[in-house]
MIGU-104299 format. One line per 2 residues: number of its first residue (from 1); their letters; for each residue x, y, z of N, C-alpha, C. Coordinates in steps of 0.2 Angstrom, whole numbers, plus 5000, padded with zeros to 4 digits. Layout:
% MIGU-104299
NUM) A) X:Y:Z:X:Y:Z:X:Y:Z ~ ... .
END
This chain:
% MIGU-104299
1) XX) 5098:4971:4936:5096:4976:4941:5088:4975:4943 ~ 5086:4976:4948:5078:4974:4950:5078:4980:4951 .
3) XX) 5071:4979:4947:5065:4988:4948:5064:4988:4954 ~ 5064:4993:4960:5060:4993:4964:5052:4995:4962 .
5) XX) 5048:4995:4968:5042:4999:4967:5039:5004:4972 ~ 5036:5008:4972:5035:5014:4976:5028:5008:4982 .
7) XX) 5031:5009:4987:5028:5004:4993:5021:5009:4995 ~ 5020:5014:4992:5012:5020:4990:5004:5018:4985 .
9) XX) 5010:5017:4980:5007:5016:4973:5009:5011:4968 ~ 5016:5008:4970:5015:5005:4967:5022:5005:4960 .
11) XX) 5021:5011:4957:5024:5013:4952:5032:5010:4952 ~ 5033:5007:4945:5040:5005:4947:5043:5010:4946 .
13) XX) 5049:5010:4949:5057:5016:4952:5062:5015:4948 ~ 5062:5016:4941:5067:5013:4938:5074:5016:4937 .
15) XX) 5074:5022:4942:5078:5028:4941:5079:5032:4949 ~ 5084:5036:4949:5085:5038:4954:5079:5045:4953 .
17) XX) 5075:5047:4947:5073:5052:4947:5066:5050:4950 ~ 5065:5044:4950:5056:5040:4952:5057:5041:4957 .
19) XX) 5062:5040:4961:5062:5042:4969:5060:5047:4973 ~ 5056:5048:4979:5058:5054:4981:5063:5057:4984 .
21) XX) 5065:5064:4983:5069:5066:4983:5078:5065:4979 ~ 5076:5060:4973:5082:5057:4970:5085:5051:4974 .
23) XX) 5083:5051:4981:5086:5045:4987:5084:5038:4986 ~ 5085:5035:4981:5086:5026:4978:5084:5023:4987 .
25) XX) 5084:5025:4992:5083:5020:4997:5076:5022:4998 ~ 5073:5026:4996:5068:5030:4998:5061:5022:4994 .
27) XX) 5056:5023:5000:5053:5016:4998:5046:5019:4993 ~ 5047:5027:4993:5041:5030:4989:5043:5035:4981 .
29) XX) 5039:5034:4979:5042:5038:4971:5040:5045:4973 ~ 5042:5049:4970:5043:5056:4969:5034:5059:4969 .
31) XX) 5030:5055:4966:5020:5058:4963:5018:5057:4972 ~ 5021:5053:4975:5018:5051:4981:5021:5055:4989 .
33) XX) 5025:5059:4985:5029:5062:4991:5030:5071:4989 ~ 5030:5074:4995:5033:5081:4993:5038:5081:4991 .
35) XX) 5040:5088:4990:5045:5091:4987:5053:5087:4991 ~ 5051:5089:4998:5058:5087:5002:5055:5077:5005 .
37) XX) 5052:5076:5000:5053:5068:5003:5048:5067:5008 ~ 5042:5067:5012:5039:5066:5015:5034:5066:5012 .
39) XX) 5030:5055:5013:5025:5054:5011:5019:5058:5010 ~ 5016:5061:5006:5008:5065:5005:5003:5060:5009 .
41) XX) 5000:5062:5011:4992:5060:5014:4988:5054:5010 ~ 4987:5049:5013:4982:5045:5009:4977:5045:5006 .
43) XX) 4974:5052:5008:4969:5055:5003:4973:5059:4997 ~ 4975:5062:4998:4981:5064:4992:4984:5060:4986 .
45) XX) 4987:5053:4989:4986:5050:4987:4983:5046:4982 ~ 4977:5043:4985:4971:5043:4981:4969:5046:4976 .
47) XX) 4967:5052:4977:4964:5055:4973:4969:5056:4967 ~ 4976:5057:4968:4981:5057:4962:4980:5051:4958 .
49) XX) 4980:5046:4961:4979:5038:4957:4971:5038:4954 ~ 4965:5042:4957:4961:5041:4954:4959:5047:4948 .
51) XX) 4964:5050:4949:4965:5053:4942:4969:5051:4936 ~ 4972:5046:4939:4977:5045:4934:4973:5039:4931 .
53) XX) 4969:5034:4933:4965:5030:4930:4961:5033:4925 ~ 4957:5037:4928:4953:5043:4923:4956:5045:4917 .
55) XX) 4961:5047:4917:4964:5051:4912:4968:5045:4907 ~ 4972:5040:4908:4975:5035:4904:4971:5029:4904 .
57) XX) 4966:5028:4907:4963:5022:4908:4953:5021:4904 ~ 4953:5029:4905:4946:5030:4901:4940:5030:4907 .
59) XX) 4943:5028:4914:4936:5026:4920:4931:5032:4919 ~ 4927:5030:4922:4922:5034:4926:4925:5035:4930 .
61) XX) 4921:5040:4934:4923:5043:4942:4926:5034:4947 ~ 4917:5034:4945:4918:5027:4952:4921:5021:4950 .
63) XX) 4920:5020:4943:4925:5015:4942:4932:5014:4945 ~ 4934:5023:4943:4942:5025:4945:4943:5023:4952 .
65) XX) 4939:5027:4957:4936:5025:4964:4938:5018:4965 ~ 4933:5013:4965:4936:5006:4966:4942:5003:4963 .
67) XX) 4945:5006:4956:4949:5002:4955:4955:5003:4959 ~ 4956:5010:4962:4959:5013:4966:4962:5012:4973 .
69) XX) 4954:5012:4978:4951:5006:4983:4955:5002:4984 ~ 4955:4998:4977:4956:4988:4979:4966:4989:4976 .
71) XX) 4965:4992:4972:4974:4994:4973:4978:4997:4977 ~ 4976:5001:4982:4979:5001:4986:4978:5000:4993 .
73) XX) 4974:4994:4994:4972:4989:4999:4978:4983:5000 ~ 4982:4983:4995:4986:4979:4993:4994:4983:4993 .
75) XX) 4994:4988:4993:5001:4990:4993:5001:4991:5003 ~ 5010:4990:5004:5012:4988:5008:5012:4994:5014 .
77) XX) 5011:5001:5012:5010:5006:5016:5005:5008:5018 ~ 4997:5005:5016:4991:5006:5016:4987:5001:5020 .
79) XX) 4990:4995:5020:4988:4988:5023:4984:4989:5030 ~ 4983:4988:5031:4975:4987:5039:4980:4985:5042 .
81) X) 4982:4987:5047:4985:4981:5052:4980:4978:5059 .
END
């Protein structure tokens, strides 16, 4: 079976429960989206990832800031076009 990964953050989806909404087609996990499935705001976003660095990773503020930045410049939803 292949993980997918949340096309927001990142996070693998190893379950229908990572999904938003329980919906396995859904290209975002459940931390990235509200309650009825529609993705949260990139700033919302962010800021959840730059806490999550913080708090499991040990960062500083700005470390979490960049490391966050460059991670999701890379994910497929966030992309410059």
């Amino acid at each position: 079976m292949t993980v997918k990964t949340c096309q927001s953050c990142g996070m693998p989806m190893e379950s229908p429960a990572h999904h938003a909404c329980g919906d396995e087609k859904s290209p975002y996990c459940v931390h990235c989206t509200t309650p009825n499935g529609v993705l949260k705001s990139r700033e919302q976003i962010r800021e959840q990832l730059i806490r999550f660095h913080m708090e499991s990773l040990g960062m500083t503020r700005e470390e979490a800031e960049e490391k966050t930045d460059e991670h999701m410049a890379k994910m497929p939803e966030w992309q410059e076009e």
